[in-house]
PDB file with SEQRES, HELIX, SHEET and CRYST1 records, atoms N, CA, C and O in Angstrom:
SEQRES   1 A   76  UNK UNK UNK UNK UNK UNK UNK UNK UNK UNK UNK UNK UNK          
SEQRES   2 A   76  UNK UNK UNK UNK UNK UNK UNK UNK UNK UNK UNK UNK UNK          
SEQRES   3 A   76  UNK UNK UNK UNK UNK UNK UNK UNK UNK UNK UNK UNK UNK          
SEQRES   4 A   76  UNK UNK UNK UNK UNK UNK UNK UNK UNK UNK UNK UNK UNK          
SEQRES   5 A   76  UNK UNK UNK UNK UNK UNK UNK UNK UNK UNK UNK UNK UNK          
SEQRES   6 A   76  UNK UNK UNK UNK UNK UNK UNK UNK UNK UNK UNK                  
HELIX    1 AA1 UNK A   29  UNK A   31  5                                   3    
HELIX    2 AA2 UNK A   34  UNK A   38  1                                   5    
HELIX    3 AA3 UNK A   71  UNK A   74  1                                   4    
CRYST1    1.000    1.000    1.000  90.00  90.00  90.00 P 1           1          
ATOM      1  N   UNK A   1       5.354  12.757  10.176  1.00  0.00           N  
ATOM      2  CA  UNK A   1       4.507  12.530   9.028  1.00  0.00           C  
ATOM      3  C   UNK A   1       5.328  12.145   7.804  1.00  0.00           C  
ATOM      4  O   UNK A   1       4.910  11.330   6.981  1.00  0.00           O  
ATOM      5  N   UNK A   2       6.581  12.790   7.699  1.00  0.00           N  
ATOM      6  CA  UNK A   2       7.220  12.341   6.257  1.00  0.00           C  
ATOM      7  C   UNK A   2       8.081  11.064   6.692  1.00  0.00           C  
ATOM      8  O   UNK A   2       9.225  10.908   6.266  1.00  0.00           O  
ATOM      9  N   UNK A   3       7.594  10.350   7.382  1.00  0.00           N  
ATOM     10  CA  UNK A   3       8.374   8.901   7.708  1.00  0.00           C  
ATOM     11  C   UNK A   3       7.045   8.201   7.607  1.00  0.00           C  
ATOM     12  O   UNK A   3       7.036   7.224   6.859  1.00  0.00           O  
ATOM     13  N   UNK A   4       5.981   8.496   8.183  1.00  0.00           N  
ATOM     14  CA  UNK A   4       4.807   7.271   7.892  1.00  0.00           C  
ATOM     15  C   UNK A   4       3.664   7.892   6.876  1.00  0.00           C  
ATOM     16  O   UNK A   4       2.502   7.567   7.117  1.00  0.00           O  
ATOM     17  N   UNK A   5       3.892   8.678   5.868  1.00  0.00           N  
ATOM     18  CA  UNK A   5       3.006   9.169   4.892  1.00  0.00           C  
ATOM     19  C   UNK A   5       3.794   8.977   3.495  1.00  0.00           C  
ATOM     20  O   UNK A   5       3.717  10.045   2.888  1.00  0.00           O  
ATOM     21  N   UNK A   6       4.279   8.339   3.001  1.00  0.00           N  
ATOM     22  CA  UNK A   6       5.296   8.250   1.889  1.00  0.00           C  
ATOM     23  C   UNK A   6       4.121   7.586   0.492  1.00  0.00           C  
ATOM     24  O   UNK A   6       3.367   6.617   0.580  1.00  0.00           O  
ATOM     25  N   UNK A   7       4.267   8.226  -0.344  1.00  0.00           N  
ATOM     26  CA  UNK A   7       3.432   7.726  -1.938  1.00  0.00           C  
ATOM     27  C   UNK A   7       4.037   6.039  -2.731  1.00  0.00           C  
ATOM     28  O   UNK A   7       5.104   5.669  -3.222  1.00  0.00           O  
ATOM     29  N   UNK A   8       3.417   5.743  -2.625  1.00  0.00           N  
ATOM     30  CA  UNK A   8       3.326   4.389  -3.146  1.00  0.00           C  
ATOM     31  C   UNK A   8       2.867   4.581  -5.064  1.00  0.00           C  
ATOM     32  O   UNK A   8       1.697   4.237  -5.235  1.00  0.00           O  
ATOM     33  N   UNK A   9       3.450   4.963  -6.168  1.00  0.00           N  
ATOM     34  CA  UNK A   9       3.485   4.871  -7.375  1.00  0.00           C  
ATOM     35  C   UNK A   9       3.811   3.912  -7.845  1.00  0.00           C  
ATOM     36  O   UNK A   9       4.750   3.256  -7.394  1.00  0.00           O  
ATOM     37  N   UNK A  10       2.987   3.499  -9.088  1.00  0.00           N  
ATOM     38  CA  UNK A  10       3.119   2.150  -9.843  1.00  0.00           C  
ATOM     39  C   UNK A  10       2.384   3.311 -11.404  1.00  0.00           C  
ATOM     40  O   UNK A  10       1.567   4.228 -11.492  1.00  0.00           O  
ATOM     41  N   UNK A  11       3.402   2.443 -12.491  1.00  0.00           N  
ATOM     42  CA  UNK A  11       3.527   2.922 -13.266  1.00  0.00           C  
ATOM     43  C   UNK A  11       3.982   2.253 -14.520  1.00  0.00           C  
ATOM     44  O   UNK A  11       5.173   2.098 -14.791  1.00  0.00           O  
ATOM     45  N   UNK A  12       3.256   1.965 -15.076  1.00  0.00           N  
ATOM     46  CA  UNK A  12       2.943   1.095 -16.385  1.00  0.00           C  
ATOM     47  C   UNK A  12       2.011   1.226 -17.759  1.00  0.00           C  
ATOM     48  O   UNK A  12       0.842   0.842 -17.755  1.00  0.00           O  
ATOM     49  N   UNK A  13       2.598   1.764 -18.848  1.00  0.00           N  
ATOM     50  CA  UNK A  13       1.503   1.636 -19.859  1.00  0.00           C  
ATOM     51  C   UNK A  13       0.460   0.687 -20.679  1.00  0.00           C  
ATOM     52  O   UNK A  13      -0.557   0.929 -21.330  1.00  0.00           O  
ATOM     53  N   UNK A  14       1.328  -0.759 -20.280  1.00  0.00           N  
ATOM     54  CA  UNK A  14       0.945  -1.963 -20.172  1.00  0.00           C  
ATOM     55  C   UNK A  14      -0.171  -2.180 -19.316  1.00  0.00           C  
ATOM     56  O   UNK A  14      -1.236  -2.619 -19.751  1.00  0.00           O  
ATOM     57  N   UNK A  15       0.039  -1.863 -17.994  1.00  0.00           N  
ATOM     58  CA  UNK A  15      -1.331  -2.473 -17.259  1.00  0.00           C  
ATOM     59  C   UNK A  15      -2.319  -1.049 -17.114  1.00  0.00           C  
ATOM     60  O   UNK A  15      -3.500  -1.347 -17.290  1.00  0.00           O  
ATOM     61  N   UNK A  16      -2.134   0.244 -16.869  1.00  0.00           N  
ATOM     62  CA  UNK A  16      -2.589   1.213 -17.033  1.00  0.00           C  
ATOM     63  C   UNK A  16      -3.147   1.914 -18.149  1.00  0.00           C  
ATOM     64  O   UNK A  16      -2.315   2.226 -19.001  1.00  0.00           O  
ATOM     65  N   UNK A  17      -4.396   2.262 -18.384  1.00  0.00           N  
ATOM     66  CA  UNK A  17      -4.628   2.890 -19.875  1.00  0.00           C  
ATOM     67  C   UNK A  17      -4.659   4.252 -19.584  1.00  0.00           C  
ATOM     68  O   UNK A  17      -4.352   4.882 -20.596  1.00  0.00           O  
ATOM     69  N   UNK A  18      -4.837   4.792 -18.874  1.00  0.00           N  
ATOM     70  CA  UNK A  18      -4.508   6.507 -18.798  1.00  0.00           C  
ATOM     71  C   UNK A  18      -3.773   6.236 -17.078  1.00  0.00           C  
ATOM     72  O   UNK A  18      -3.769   5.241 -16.353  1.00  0.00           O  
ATOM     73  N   UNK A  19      -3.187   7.672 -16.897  1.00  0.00           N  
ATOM     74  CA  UNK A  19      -2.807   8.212 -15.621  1.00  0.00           C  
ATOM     75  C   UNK A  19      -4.198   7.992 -14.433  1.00  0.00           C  
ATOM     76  O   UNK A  19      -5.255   7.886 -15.056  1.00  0.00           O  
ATOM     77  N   UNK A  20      -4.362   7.918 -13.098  1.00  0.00           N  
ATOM     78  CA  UNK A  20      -4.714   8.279 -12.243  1.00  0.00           C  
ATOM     79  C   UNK A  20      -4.362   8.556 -10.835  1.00  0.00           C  
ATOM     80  O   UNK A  20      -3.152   8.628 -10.622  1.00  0.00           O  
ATOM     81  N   UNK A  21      -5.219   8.743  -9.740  1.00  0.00           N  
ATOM     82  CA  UNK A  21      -4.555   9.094  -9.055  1.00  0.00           C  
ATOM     83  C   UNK A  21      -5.483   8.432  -7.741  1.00  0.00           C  
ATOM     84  O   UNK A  21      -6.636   8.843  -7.614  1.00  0.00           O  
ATOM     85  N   UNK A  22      -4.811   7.132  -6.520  1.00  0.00           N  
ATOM     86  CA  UNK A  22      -5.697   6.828  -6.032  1.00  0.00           C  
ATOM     87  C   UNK A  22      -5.862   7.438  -4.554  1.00  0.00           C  
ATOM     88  O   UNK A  22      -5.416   6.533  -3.848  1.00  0.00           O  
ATOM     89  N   UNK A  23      -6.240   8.427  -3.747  1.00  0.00           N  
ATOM     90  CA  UNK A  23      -5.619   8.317  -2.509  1.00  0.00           C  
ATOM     91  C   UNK A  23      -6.369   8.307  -1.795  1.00  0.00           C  
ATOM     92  O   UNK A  23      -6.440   9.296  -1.065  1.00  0.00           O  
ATOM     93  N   UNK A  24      -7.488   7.030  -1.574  1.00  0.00           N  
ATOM     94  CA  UNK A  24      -8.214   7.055  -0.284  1.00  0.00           C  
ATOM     95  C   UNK A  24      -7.550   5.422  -0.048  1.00  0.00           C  
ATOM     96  O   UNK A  24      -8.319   4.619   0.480  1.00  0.00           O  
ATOM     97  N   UNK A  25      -6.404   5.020  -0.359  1.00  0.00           N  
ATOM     98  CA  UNK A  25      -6.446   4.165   0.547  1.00  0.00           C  
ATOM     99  C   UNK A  25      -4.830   4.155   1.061  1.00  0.00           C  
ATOM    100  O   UNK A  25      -3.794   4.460   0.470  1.00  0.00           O  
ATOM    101  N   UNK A  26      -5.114   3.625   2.546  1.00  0.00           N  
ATOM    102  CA  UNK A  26      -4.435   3.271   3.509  1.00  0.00           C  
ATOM    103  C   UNK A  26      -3.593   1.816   2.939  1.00  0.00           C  
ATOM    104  O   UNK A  26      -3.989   0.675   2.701  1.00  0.00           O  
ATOM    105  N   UNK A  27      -2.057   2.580   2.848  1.00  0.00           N  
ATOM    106  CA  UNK A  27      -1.358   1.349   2.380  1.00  0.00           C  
ATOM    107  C   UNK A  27      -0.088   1.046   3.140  1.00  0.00           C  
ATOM    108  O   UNK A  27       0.366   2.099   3.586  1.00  0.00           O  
ATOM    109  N   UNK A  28       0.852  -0.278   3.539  1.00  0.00           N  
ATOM    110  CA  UNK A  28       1.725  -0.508   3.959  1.00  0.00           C  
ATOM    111  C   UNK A  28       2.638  -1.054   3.223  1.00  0.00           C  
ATOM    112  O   UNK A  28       2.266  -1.257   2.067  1.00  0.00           O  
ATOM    113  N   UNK A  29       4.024  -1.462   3.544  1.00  0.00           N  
ATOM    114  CA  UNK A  29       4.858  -1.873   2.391  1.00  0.00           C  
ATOM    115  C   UNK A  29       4.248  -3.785   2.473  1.00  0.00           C  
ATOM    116  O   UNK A  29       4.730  -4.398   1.521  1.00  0.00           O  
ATOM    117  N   UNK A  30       3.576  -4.468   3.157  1.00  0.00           N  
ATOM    118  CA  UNK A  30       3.169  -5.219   3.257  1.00  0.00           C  
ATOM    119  C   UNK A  30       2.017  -5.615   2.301  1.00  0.00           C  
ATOM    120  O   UNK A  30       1.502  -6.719   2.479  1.00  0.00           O  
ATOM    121  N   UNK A  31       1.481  -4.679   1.127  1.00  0.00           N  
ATOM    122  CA  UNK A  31       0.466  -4.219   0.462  1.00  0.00           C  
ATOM    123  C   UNK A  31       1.300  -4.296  -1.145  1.00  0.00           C  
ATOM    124  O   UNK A  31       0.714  -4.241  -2.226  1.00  0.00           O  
ATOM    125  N   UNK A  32       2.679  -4.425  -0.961  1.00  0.00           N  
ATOM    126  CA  UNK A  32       3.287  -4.200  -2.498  1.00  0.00           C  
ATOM    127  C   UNK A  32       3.646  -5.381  -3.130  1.00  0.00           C  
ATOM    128  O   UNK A  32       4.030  -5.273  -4.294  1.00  0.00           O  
ATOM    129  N   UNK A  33       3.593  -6.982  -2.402  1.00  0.00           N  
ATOM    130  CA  UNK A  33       3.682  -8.428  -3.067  1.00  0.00           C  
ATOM    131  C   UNK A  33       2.675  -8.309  -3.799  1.00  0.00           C  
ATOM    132  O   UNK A  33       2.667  -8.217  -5.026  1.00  0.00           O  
ATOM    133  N   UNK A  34       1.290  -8.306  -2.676  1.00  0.00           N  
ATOM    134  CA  UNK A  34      -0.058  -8.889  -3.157  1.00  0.00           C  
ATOM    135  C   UNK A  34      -0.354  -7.908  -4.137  1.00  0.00           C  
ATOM    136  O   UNK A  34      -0.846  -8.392  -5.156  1.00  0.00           O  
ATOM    137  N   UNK A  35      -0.218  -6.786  -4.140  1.00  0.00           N  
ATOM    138  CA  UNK A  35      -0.844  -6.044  -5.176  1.00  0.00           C  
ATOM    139  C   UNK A  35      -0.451  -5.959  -6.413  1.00  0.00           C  
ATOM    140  O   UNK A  35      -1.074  -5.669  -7.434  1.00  0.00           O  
ATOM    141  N   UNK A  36       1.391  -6.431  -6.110  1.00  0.00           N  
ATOM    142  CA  UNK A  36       2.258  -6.672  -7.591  1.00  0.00           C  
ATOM    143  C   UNK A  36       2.141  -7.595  -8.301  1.00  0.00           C  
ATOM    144  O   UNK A  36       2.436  -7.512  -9.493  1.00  0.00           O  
ATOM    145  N   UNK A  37       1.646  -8.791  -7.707  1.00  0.00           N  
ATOM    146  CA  UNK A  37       1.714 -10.157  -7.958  1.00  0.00           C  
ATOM    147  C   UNK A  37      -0.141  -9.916  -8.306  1.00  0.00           C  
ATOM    148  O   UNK A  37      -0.290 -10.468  -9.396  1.00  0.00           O  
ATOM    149  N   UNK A  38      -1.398  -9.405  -7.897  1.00  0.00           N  
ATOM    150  CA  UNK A  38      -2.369  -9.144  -7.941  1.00  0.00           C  
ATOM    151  C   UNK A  38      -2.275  -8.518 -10.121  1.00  0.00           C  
ATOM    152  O   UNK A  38      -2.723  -9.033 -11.146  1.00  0.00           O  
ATOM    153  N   UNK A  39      -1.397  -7.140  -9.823  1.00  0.00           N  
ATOM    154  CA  UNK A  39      -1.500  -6.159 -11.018  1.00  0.00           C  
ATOM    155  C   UNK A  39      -0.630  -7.729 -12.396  1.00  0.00           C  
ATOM    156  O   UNK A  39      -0.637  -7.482 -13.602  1.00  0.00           O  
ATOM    157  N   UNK A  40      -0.348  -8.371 -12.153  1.00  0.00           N  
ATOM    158  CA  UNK A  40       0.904  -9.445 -12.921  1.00  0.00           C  
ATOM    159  C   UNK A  40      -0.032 -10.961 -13.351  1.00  0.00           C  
ATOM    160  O   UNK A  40       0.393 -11.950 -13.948  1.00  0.00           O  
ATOM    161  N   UNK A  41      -1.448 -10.699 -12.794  1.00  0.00           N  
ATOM    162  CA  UNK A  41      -2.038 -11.765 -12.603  1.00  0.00           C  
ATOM    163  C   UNK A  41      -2.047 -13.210 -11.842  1.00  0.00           C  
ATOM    164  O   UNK A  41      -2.730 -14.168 -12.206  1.00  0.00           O  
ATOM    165  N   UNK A  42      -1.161 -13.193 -10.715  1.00  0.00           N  
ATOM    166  CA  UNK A  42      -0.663 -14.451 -10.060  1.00  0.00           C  
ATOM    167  C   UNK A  42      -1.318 -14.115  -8.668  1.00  0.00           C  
ATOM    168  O   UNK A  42      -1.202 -13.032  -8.096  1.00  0.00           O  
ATOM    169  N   UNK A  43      -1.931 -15.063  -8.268  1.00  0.00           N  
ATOM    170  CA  UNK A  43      -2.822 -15.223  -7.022  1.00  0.00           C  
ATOM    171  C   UNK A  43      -1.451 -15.241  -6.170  1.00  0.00           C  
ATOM    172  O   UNK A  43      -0.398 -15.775  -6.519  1.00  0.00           O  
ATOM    173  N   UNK A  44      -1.752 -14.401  -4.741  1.00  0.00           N  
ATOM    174  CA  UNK A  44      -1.101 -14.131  -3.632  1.00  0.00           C  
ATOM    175  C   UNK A  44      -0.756 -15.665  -3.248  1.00  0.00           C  
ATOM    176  O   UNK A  44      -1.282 -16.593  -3.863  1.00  0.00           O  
ATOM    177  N   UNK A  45       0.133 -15.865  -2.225  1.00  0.00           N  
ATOM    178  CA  UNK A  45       0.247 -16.839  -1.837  1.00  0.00           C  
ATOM    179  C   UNK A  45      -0.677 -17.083  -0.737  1.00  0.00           C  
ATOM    180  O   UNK A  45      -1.215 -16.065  -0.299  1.00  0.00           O  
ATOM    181  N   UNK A  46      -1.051 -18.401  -0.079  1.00  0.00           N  
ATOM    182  CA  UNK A  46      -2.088 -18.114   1.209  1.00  0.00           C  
ATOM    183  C   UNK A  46      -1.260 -17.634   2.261  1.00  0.00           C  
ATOM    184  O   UNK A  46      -0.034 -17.574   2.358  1.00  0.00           O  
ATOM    185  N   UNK A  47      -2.131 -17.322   2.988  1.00  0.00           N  
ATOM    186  CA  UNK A  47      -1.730 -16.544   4.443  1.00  0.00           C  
ATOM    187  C   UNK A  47      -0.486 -15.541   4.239  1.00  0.00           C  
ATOM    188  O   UNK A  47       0.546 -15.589   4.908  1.00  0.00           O  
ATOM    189  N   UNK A  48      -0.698 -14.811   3.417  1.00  0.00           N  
ATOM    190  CA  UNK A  48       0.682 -13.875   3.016  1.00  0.00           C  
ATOM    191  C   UNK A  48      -0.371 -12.097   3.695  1.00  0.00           C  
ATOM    192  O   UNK A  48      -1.508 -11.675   3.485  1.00  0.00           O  
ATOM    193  N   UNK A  49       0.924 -11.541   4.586  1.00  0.00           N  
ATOM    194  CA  UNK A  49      -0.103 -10.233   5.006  1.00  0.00           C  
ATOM    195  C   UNK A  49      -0.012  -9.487   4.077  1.00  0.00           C  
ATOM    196  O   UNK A  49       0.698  -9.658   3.086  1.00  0.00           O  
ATOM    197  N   UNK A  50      -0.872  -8.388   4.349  1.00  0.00           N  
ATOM    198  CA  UNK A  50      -1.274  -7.486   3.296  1.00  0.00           C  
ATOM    199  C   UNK A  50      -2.266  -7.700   2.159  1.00  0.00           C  
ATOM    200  O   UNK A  50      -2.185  -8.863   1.762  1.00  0.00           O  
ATOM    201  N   UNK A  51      -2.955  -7.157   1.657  1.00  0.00           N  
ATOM    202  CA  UNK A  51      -4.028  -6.948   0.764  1.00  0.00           C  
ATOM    203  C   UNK A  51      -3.711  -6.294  -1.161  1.00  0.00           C  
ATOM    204  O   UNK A  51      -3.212  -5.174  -1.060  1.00  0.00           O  
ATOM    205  N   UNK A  52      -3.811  -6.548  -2.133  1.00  0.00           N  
ATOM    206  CA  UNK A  52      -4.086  -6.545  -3.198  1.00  0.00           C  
ATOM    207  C   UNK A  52      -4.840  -5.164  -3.077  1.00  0.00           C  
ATOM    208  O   UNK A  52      -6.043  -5.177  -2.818  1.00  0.00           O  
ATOM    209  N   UNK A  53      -4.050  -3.762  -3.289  1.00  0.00           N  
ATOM    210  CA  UNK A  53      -4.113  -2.397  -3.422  1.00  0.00           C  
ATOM    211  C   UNK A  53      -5.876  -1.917  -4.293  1.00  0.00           C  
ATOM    212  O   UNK A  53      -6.831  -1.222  -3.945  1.00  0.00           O  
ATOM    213  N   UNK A  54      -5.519  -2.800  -5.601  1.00  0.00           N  
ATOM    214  CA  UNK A  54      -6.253  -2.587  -6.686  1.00  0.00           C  
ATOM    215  C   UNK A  54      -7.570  -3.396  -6.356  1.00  0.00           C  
ATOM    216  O   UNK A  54      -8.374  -3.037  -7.216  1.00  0.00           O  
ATOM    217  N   UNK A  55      -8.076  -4.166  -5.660  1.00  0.00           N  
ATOM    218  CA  UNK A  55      -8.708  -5.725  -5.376  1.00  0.00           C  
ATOM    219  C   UNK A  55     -10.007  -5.000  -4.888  1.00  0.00           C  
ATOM    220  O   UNK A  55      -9.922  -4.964  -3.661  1.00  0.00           O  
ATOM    221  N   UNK A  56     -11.092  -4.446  -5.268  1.00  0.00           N  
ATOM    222  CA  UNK A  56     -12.122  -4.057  -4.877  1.00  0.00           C  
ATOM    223  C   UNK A  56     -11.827  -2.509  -3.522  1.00  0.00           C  
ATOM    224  O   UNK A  56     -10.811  -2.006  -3.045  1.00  0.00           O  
ATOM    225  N   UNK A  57     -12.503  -2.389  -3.446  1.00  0.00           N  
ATOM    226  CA  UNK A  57     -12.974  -0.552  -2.995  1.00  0.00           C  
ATOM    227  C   UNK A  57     -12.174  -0.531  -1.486  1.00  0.00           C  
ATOM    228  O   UNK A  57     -11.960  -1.464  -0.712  1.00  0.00           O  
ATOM    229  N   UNK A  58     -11.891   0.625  -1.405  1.00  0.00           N  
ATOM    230  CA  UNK A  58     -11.156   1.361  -0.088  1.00  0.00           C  
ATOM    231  C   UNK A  58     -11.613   0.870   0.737  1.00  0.00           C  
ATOM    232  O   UNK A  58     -12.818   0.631   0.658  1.00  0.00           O  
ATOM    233  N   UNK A  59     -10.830   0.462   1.994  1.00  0.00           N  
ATOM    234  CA  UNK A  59     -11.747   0.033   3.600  1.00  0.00           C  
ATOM    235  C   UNK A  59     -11.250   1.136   4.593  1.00  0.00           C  
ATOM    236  O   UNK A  59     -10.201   1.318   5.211  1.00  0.00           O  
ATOM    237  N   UNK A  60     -12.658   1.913   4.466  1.00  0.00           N  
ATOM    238  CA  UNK A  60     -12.280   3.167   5.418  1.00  0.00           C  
ATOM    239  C   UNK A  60     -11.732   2.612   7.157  1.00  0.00           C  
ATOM    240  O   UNK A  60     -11.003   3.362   7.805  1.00  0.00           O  
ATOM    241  N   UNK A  61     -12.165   1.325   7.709  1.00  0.00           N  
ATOM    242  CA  UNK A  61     -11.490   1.055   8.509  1.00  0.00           C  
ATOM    243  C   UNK A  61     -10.269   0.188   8.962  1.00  0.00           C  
ATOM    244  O   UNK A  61     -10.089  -0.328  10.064  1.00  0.00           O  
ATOM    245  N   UNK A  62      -9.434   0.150   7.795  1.00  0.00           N  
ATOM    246  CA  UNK A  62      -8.412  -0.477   7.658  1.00  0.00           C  
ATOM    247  C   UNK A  62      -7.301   0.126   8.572  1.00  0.00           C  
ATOM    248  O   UNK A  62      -6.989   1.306   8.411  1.00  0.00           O  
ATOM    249  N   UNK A  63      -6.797  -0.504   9.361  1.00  0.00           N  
ATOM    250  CA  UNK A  63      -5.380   0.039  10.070  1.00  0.00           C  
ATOM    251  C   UNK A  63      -4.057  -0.548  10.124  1.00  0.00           C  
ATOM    252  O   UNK A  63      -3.922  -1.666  10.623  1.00  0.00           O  
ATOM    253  N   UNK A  64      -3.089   0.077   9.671  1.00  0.00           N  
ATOM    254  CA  UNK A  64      -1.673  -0.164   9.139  1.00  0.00           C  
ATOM    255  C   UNK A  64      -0.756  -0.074  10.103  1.00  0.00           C  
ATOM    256  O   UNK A  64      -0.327   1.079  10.053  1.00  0.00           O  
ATOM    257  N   UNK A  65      -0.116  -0.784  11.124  1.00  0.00           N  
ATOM    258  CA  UNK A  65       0.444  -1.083  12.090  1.00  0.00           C  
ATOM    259  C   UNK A  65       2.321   0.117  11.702  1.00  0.00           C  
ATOM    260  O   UNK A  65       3.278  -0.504  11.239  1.00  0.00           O  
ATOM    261  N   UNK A  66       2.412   1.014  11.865  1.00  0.00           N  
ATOM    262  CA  UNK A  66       3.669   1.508  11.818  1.00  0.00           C  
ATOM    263  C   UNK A  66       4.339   2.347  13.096  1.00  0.00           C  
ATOM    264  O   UNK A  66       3.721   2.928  13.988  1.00  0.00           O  
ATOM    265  N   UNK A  67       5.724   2.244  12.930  1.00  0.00           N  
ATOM    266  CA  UNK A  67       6.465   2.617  14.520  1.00  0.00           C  
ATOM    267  C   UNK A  67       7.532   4.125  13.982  1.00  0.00           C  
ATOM    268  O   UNK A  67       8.155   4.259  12.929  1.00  0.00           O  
ATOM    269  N   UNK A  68       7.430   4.968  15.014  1.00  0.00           N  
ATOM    270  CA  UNK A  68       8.757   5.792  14.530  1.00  0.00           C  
ATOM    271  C   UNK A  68       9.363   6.184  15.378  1.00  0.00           C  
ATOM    272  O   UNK A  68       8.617   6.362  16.341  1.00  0.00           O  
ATOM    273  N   UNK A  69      10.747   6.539  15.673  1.00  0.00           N  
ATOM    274  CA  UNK A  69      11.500   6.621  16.629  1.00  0.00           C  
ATOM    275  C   UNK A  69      11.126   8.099  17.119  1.00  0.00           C  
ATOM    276  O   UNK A  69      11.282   8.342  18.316  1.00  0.00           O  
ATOM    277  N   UNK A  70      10.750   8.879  16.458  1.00  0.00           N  
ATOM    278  CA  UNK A  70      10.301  10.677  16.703  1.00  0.00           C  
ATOM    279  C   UNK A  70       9.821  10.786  17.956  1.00  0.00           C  
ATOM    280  O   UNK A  70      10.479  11.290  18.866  1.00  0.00           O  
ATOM    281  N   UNK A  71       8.783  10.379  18.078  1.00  0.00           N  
ATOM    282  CA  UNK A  71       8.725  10.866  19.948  1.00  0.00           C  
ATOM    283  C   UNK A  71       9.735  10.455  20.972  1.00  0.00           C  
ATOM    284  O   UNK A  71       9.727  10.840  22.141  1.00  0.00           O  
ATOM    285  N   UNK A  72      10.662   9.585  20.399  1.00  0.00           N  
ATOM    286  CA  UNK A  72      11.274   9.135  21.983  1.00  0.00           C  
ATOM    287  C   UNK A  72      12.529   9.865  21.213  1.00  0.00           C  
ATOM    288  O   UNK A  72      13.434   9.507  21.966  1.00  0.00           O  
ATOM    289  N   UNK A  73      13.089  10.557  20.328  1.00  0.00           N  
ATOM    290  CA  UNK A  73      14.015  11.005  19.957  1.00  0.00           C  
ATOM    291  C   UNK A  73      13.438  12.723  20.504  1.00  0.00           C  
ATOM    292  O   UNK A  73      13.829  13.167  21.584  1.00  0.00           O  
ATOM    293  N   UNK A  74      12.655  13.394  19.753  1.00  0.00           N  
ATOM    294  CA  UNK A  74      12.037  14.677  20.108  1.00  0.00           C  
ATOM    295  C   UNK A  74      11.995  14.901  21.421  1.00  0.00           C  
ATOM    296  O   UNK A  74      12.570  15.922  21.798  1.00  0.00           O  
ATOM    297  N   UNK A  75      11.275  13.979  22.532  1.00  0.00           N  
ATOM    298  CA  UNK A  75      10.217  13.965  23.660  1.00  0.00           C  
ATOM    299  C   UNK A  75      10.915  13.439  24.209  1.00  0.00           C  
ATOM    300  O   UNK A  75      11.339  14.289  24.993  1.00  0.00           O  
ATOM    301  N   UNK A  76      11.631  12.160  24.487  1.00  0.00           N  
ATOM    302  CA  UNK A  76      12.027  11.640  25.571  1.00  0.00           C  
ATOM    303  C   UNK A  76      11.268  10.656  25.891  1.00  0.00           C  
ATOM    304  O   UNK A  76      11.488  10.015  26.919  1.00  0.00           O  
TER     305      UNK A  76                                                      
END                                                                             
């Protein structure tokens, strides 16, 4: 869990007017162009993966493709 659960913070008084806190969504490092370039005002490039963090409401069925060596290190 502390290899594929890690906090994604962005932090700006400029684009932020108070603190919050978002955590219903499912994010990958594939999620930090579009959403940086999204929060900066510059349209993603086409066909670039990942999704714009901030870009309309949580997709409860969104799935984030990640690998960890733990079971075949632990388990065998």
């Amino acid at each position: 869990d502390s290899t594929m659960r890690v906090p994604l913070i962005f932090a700006s008084p400029e684009l932020f007017a108070r603190p919050a806190l978002v955590d219903d969504r499912v994010a990958g490092l594939v999620d930090v162009v579009p959403t940086v370039l999204g929060l900066l005002g510059i349209a993603a490039p086409a066909g670039i993966d990942g999704k714009a963090l901030f870009d309309g409401p949580a997709d409860p069925e969104r799935a984030i493709y990640g690998e960890s060596m733990v079971t075949l290190y632990n388990h065998g």
